[in-house]
C-alpha positions in Angstrom: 70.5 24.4 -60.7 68.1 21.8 -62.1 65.4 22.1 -65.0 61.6 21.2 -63.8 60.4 19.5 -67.1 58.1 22.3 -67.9 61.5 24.6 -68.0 63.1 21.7 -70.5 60.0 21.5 -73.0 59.7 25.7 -72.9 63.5 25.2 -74.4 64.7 26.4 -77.9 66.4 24.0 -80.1 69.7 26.1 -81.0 69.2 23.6 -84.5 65.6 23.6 -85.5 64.0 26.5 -83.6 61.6 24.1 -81.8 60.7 23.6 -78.3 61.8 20.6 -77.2 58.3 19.3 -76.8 58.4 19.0 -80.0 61.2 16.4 -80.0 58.7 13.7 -79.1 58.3 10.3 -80.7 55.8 10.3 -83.2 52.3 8.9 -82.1 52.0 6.9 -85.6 48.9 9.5 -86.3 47.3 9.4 -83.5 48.0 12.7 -81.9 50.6 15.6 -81.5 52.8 12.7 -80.5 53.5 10.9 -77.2 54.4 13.2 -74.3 58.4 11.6 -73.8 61.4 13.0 -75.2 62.7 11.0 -78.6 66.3 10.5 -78.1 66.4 10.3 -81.7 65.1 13.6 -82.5 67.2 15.4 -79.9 70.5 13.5 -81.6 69.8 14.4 -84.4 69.6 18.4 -83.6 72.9 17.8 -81.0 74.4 16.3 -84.9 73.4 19.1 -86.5 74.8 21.4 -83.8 78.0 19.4 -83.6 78.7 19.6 -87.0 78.0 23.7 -87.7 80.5 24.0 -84.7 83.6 21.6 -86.6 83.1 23.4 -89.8 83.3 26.9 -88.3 86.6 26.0 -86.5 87.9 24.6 -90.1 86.8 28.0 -91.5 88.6 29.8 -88.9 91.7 27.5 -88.7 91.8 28.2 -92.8 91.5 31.8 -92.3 94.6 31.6 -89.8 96.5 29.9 -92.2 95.8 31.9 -95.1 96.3 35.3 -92.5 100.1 33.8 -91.5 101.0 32.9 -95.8 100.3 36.3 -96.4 102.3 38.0 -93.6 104.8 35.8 -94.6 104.9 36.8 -98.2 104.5 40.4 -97.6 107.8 40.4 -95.0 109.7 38.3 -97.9 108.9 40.9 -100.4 109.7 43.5 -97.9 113.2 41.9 -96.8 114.2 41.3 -100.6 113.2 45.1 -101.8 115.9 46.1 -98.5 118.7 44.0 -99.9 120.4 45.4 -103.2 122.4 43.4 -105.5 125.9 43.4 -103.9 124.1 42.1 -100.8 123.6 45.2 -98.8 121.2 46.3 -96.5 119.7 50.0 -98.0 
């Protein structure tokens, strides 16, 4: 399936909220700006996309982590309250 470039300029930004008209080069004042895509517009919002994705995948990964230390701890506490002195299971 292929985008007409009236489909592409009618497209959201996921980073700024903008259509992606409005990732034209600037016209220098003269203008709304000049017509063709700015690559270094658009990069920068793929950046800013890139980068929200990495640190909710850190977040997550942390959560994990922090999920699996605490299971862990619990099931420690749980086998040590089981074993009495003499080293018997109660």
């Amino acid at each position: 399936m292929k985008l007409s470039k009236k489909q592409l300029e009618n497209t959201i930004c996921l980073a700024c909220s903008k259509p992606f008209i409005e990732h034209t080069k600037p016209s220098n004042g003269r203008g709304a700006g000049s017509g063709k895509f700015y690559l270094q517009t658009l990069l920068t919002c793929m950046f800013r996309i890139q980068g929200s994705f990495i640190e909710m995948a850190d977040k997550q990964k942390a959560k994990q982590i922090s999920d699996q230390a605490e299971v862990a701890s619990e099931v420690e506490a749980l086998s040590a309250s089981n074993i009495s002195d003499d080293g018997e299971v109660d």
